[in-house]
Every structure is written in C-alpha cells, then in structure tokens.
The first five atom37 places (N, CA, C, CB, O) and aatype in JSON, in Angstrom:
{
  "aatype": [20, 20, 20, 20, 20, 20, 20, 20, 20, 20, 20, 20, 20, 20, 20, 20, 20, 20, 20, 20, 20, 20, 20, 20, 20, 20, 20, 20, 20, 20, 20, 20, 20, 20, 20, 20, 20, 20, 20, 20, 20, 20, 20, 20, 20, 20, 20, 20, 20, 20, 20, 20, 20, 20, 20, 20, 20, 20, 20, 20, 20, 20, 20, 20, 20, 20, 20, 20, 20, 20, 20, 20, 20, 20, 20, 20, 20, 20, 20, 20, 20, 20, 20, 20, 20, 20, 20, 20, 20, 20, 20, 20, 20, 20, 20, 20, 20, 20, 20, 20, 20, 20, 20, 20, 20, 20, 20, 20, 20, 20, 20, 20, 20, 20, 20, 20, 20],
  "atom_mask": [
    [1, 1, 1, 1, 1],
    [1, 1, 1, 1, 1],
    [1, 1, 1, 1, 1],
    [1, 1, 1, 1, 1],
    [1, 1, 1, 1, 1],
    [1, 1, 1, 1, 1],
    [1, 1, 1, 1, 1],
    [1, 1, 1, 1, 1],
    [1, 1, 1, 1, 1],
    [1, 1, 1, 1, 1],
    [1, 1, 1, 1, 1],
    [1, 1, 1, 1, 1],
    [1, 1, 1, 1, 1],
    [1, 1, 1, 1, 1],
    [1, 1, 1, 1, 1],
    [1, 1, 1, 1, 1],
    [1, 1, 1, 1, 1],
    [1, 1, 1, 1, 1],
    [1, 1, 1, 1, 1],
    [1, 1, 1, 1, 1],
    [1, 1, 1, 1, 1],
    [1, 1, 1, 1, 1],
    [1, 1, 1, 1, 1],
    [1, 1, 1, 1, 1],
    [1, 1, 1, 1, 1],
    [1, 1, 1, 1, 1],
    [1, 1, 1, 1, 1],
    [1, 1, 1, 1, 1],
    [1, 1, 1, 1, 1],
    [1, 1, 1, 1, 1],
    [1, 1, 1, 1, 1],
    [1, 1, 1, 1, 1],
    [1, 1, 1, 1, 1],
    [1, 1, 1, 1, 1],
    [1, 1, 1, 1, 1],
    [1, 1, 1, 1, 1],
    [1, 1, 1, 1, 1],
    [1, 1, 1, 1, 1],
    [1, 1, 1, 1, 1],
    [1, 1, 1, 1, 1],
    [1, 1, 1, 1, 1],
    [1, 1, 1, 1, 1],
    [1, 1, 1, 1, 1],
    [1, 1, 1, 1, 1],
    [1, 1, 1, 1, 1],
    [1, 1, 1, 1, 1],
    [1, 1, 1, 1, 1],
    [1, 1, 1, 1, 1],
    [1, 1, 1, 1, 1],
    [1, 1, 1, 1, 1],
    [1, 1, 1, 1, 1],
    [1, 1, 1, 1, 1],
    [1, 1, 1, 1, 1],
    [1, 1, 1, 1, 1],
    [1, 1, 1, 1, 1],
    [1, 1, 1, 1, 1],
    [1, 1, 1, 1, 1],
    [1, 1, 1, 1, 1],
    [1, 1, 1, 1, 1],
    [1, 1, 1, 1, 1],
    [1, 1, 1, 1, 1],
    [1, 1, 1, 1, 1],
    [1, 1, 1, 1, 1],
    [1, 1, 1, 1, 1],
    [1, 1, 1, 1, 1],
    [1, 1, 1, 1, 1],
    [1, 1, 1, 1, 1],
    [1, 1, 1, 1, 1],
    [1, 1, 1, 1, 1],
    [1, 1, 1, 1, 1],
    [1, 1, 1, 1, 1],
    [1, 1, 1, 1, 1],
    [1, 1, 1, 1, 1],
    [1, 1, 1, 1, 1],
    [1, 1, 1, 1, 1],
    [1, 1, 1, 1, 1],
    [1, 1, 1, 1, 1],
    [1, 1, 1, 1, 1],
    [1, 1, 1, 1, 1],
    [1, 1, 1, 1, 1],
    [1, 1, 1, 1, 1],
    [1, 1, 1, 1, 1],
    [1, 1, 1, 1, 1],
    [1, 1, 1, 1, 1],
    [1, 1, 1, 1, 1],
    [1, 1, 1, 1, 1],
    [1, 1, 1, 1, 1],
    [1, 1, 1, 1, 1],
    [1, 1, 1, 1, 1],
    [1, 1, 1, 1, 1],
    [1, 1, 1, 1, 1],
    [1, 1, 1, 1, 1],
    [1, 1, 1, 1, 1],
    [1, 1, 1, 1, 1],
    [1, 1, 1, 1, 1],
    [1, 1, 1, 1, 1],
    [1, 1, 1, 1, 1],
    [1, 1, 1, 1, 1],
    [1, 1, 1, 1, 1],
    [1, 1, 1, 1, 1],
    [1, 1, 1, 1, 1],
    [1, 1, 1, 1, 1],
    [1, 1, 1, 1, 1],
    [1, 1, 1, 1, 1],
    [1, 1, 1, 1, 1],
    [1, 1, 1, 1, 1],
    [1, 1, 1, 1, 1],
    [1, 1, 1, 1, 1],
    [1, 1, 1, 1, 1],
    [1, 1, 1, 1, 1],
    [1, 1, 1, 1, 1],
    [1, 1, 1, 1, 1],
    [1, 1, 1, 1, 1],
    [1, 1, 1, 1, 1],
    [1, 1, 1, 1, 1],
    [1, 1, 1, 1, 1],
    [1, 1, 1, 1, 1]
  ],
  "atom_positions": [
    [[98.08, 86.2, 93.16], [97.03, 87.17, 93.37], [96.45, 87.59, 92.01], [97.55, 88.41, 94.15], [97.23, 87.7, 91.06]],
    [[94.99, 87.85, 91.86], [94.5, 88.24, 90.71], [93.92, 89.6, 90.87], [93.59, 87.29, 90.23], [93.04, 90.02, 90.12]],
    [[94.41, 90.27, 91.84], [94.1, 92.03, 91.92], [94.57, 92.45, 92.98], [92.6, 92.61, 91.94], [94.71, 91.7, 93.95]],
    [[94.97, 93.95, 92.99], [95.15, 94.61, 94.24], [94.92, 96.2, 93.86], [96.68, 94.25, 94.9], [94.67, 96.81, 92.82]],
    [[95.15, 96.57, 95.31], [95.14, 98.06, 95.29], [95.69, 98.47, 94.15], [95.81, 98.7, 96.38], [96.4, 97.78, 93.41]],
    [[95.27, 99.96, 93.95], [96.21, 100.53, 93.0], [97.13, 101.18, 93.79], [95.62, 101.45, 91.99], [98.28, 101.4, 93.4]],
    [[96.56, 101.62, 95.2], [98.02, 102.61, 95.65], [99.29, 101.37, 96.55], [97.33, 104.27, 97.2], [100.44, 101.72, 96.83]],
    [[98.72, 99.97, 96.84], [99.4, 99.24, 97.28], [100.52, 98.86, 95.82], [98.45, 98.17, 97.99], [101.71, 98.55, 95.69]],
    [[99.31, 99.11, 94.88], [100.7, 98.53, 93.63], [101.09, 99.65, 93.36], [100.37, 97.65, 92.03], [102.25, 99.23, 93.41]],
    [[101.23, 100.74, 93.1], [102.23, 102.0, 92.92], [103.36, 101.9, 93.76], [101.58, 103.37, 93.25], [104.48, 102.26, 93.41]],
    [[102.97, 101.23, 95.26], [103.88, 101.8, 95.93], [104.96, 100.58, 95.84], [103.36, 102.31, 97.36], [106.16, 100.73, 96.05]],
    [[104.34, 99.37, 95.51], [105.28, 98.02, 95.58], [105.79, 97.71, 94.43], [104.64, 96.78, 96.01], [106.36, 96.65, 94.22]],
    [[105.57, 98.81, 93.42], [106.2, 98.16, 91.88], [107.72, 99.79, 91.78], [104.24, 98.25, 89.9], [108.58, 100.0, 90.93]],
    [[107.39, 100.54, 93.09], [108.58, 101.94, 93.3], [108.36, 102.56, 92.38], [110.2, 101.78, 93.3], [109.32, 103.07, 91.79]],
    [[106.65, 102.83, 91.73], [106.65, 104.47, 91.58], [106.79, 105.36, 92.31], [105.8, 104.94, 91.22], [107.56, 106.3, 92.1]],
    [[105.9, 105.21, 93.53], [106.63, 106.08, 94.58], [106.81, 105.51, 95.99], [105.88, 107.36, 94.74], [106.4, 104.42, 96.4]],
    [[107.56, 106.49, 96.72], [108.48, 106.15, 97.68], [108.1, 105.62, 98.89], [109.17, 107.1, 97.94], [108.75, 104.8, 99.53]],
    [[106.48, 106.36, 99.36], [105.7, 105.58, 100.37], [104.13, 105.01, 100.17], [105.68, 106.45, 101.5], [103.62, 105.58, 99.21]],
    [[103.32, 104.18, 100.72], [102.03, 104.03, 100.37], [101.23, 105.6, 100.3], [101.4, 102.98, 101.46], [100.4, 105.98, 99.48]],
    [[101.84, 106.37, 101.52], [101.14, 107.44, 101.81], [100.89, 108.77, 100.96], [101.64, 107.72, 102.82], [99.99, 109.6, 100.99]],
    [[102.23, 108.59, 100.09], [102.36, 109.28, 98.9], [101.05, 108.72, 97.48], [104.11, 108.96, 98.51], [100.34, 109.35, 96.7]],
    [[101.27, 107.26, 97.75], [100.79, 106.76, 96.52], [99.32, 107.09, 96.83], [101.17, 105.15, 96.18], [98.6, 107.45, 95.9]],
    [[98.78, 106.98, 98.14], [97.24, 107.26, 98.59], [96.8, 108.45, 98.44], [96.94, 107.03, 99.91], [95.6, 108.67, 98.31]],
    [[97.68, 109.36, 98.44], [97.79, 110.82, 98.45], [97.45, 111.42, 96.76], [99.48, 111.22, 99.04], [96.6, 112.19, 96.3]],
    [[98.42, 110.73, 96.25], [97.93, 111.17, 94.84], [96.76, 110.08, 94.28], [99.31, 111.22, 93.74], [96.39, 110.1, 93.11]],
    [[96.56, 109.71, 94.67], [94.92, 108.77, 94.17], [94.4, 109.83, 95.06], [94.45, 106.65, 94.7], [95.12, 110.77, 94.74]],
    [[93.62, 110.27, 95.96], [92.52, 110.85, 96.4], [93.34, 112.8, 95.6], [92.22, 110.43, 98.61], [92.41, 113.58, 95.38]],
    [[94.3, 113.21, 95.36], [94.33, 114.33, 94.69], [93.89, 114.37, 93.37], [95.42, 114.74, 94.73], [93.9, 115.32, 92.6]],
    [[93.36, 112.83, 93.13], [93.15, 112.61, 91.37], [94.54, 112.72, 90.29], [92.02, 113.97, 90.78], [94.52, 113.05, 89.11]],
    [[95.49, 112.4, 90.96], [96.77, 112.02, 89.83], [96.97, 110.86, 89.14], [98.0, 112.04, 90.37], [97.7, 110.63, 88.18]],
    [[95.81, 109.76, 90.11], [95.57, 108.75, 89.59], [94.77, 108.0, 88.3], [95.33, 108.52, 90.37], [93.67, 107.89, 88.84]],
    [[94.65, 107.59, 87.33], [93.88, 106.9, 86.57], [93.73, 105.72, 86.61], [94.06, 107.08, 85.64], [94.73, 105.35, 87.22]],
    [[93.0, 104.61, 86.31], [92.98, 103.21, 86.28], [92.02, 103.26, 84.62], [92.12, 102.4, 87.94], [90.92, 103.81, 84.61]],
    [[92.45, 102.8, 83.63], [91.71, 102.91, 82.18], [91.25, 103.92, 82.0], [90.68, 102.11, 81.86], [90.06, 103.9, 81.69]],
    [[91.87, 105.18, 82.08], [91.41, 105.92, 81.75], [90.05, 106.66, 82.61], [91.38, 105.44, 80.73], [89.14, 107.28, 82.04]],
    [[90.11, 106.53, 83.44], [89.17, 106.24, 84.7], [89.59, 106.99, 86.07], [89.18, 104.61, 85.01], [90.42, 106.25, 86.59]],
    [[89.42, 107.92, 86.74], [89.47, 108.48, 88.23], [89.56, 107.69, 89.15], [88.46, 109.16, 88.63], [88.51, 107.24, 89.59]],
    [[90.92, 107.24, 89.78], [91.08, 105.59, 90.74], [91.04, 106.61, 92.05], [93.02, 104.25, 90.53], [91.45, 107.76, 92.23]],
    [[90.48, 105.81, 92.74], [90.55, 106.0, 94.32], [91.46, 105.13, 95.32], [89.18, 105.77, 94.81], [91.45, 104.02, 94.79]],
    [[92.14, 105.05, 96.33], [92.88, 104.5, 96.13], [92.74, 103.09, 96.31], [93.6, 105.01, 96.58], [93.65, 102.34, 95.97]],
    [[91.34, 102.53, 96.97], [91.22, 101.22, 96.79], [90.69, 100.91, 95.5], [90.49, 100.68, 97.77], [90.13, 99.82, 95.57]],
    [[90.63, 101.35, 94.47], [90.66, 100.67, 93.45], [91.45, 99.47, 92.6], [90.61, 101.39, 93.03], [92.6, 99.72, 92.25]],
    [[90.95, 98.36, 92.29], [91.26, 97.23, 92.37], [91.74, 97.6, 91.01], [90.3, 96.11, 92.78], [91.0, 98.12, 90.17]],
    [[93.49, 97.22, 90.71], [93.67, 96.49, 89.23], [94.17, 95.16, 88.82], [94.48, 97.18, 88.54], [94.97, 94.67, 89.62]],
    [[93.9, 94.47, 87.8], [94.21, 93.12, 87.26], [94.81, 93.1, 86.17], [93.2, 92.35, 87.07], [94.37, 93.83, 85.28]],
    [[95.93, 92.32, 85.91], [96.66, 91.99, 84.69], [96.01, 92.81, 83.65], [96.64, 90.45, 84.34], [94.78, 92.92, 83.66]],
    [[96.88, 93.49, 82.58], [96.03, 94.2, 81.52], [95.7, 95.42, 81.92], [94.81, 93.54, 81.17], [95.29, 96.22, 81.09]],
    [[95.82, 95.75, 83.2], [94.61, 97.28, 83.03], [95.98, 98.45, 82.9], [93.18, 97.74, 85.06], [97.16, 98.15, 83.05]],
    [[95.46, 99.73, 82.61], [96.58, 100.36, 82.37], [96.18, 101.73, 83.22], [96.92, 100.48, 80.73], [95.06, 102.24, 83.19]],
    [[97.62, 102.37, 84.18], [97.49, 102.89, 85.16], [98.13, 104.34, 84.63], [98.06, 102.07, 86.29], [98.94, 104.2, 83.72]],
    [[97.98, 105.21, 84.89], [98.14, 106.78, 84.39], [98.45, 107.49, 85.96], [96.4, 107.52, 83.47], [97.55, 107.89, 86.7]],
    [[99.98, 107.56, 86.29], [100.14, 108.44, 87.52], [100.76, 109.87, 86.94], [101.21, 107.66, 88.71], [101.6, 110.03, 86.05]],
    [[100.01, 110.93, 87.82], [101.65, 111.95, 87.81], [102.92, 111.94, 89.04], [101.15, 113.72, 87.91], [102.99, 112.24, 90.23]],
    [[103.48, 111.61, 88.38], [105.0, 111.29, 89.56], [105.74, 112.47, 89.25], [106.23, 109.69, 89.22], [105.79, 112.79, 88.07]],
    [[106.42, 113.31, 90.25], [107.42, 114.35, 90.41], [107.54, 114.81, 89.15], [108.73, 113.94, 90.98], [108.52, 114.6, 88.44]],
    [[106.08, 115.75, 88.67], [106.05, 116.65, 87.38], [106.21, 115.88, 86.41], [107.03, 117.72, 87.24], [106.86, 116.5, 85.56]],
    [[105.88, 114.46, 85.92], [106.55, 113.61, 84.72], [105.03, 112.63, 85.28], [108.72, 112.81, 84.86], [104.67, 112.1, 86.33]],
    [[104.33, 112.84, 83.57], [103.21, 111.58, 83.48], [103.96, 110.1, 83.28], [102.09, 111.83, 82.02], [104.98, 109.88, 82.63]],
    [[103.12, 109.13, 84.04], [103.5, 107.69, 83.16], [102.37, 107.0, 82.98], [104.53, 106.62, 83.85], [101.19, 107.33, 83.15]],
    [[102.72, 106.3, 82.72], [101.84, 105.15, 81.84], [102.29, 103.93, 82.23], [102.0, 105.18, 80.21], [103.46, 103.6, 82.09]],
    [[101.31, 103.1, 82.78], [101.92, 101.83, 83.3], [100.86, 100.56, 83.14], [102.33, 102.05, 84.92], [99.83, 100.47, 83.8]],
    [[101.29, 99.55, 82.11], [100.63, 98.56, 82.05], [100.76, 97.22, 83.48], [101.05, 98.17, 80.66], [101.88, 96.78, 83.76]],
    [[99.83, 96.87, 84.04], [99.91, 96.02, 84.98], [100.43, 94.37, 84.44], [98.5, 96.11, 85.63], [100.13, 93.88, 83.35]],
    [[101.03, 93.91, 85.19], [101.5, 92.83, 84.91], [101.33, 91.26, 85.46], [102.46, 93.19, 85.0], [101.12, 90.16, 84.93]],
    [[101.54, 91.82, 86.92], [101.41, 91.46, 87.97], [100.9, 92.1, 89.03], [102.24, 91.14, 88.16], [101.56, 92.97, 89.59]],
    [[99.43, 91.7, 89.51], [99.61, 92.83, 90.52], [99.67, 92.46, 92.5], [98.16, 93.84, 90.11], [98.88, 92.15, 93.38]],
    [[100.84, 92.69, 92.39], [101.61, 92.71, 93.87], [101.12, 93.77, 94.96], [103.21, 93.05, 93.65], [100.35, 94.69, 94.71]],
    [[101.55, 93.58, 95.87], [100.72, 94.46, 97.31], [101.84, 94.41, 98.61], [98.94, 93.43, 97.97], [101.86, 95.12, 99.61]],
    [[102.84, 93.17, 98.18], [104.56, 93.48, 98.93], [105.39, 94.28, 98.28], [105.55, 92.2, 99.06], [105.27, 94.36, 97.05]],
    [[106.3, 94.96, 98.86], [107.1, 95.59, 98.19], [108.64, 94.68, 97.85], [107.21, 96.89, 98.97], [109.37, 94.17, 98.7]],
    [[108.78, 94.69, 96.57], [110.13, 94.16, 96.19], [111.29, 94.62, 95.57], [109.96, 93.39, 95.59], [111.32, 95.84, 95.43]],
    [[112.02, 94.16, 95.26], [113.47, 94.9, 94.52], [113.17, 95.06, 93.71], [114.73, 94.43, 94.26], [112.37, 94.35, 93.12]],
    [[113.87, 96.48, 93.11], [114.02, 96.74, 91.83], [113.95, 95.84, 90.57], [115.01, 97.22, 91.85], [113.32, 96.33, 89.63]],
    [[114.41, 94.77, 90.43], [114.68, 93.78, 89.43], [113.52, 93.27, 89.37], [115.72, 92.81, 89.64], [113.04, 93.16, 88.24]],
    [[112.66, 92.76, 90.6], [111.7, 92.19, 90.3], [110.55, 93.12, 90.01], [111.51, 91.32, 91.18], [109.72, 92.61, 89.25]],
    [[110.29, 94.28, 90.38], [109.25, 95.34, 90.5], [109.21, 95.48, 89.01], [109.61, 96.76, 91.42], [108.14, 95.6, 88.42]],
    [[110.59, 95.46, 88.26], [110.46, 96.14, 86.74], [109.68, 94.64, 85.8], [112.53, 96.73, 85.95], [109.46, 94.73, 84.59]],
    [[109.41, 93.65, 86.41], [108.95, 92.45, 85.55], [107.53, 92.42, 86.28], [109.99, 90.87, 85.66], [106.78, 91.45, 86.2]],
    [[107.22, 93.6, 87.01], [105.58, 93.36, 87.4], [104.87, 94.17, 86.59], [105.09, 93.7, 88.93], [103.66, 93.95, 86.58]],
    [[105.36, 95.21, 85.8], [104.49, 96.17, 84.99], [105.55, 96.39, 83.48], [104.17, 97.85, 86.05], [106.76, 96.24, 83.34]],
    [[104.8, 96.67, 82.81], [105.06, 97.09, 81.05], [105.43, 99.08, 81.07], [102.97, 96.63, 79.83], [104.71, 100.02, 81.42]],
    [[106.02, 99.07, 80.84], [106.02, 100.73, 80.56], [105.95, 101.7, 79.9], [106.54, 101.15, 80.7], [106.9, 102.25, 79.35]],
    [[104.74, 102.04, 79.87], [104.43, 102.84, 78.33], [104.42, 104.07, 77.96], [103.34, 102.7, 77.88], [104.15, 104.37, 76.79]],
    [[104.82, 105.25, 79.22], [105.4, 106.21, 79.53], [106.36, 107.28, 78.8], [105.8, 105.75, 80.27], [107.58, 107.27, 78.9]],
    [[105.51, 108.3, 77.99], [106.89, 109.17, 77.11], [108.02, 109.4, 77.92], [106.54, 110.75, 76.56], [108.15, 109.51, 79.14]],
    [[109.01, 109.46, 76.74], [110.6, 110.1, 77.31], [110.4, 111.15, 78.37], [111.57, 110.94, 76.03], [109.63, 112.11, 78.34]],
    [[111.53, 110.63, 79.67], [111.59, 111.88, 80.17], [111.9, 113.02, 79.54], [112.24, 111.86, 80.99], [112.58, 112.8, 78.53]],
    [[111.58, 114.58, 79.83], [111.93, 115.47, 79.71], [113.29, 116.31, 79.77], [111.3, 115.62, 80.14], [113.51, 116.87, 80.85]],
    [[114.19, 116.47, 78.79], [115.48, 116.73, 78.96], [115.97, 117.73, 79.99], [115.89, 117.05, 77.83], [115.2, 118.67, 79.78]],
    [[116.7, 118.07, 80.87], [116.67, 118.8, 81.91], [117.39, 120.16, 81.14], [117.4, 118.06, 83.25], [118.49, 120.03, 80.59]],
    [[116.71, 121.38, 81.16], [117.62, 122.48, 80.64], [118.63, 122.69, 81.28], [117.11, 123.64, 80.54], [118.41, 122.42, 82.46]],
    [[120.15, 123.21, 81.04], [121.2, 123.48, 81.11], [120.7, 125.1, 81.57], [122.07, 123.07, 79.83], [119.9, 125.83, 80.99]],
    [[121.57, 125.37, 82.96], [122.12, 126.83, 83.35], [122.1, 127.75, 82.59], [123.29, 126.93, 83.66], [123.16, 127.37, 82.11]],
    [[121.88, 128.66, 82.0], [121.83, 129.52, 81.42], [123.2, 130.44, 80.96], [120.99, 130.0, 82.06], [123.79, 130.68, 79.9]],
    [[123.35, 130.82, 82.55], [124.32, 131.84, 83.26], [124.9, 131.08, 84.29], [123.64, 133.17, 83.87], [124.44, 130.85, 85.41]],
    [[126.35, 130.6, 83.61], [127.08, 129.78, 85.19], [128.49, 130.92, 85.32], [127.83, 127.47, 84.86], [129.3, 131.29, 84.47]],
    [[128.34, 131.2, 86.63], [129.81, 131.69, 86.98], [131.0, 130.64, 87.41], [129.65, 132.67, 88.18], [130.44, 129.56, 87.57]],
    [[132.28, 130.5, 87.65], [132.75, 129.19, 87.98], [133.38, 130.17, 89.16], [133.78, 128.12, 86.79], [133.43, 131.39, 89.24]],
    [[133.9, 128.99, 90.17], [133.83, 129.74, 91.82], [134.86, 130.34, 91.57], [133.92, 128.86, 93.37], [135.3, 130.3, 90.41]],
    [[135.52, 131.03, 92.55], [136.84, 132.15, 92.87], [137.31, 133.03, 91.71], [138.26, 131.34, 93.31], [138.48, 133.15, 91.36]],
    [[136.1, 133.7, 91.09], [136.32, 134.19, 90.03], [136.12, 135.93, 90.7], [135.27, 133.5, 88.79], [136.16, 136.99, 90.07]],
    [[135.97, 135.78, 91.73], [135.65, 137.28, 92.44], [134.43, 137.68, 91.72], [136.92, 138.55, 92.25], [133.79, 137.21, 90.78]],
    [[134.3, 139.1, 92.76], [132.87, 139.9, 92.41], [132.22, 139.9, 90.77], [133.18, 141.57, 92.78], [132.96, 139.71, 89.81]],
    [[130.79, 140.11, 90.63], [130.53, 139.74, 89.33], [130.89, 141.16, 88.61], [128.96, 139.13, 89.11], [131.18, 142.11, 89.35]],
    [[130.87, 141.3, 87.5], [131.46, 142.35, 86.56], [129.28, 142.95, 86.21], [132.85, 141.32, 84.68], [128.27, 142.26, 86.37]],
    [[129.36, 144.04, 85.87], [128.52, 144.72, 85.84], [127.72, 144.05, 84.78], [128.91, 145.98, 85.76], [126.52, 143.93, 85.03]],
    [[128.25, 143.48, 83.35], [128.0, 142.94, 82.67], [127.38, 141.61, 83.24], [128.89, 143.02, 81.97], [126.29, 141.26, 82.77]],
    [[127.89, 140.95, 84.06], [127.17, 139.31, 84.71], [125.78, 140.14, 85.64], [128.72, 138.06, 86.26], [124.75, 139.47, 85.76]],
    [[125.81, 141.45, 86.21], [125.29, 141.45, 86.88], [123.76, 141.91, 86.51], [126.0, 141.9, 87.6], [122.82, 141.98, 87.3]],
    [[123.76, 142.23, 84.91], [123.15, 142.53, 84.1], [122.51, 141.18, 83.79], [123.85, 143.24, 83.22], [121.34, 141.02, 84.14]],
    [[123.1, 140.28, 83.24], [122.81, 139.1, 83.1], [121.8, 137.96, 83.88], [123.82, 138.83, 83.1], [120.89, 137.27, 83.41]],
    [[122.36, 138.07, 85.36], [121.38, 137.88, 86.42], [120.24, 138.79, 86.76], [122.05, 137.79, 87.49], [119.23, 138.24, 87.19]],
    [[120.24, 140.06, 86.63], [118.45, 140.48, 86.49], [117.86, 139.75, 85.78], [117.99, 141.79, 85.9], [116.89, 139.04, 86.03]],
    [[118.65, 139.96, 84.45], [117.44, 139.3, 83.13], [117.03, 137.9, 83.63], [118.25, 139.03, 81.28], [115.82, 137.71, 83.62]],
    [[117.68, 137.02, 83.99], [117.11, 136.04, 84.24], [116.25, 135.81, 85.52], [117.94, 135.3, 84.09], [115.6, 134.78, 85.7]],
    [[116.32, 137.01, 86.52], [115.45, 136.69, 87.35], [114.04, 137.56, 87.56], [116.18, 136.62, 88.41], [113.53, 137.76, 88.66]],
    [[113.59, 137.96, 86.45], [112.53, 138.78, 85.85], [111.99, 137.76, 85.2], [112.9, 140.0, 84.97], [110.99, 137.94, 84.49]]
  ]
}
C-alpha cells in the first residue's frame, strides 16, 4: 500500500486502542499530519510525520509503512519511526500513610488539608 487513513493507521500501528478513539481525536483536532489539521480520512505516505495527543502525552510519529490492518506489537513498532519526547516522570505521593497504622494523628491530618487545597 502507498497510503492510508490516518485514523486507520493510528489505530493499526496501537497508538490507540480503538478506530473510534483514533476518529475521535482527528475530528477533536488532536490530530496533525505535517504539521497540518488531519481529519480523519486524511491520507498519509511513507515520510509524512504525524503529531497525536494520546492520554495527556504528545507524540511524534514518522510514517513508515502505512498499514490499515491491525498487527502485533513487533510488527506495528517497524511501521513507524518515533520521534516523540520522553515520557513525563510520574510524581511520587507526597503524603503516604502505610495500612494498619490506626487513626491519623492530628499532625497527618494537617498534612492532608494542605494537600487537598
């Protein structure tokens, strides 16, 4: 094949989980195709470079291949280039209590306002 959808290839290279998702964010405009506003039949070909937002985290995705079946993992990662900054490090708990430690002490309970202000 020398083109396909963009939301058929989002969804067959497992950026995301259903077509309906991938159609969903092309008509919400999460989509790009070059830098460009994709709809979701917008056609891409080898070379073009795709800009989704997936679950709060931008990527960047060079086309490789562009597919319209969905395949395994192994093969999905040899259909596109990935050009995508580091994920975002997940912050650590703040305030952890550990279980059967009984009621919180006035001091923890102090602790939990502040953080939920």
């Amino acid at each position: 094949m020398e083109s396909a959808r963009v939301d058929q290839w989002l969804w067959a290279v497992r950026i995301f989980k259903t077509r309906t998702e991938a159609t969903d964010a092309c008509r919400g405009g999460h989509v790009t195709v070059n830098d460009t506003a994709a709809k979701a039949a917008t056609r891409v070909r080898p070379g073009d470079r795709v800009a989704a937002h997936v679950q709060g985290r931008d990527r960047v995705l060079e086309v490789v291949d562009p597919i319209v079946k969905r395949v395994g993992a192994a093969e999905a990662g040899t259909c596109l280039l990935d050009h995508s900054p580091p994920a975002p490090r997940r912050a650590e708990a703040p305030f952890l209590r550990t279980r059967g430690t009984g009621r919180p002490t006035k001091r923890d309970r102090r602790q939990l306002d502040r953080l939920r202000r």
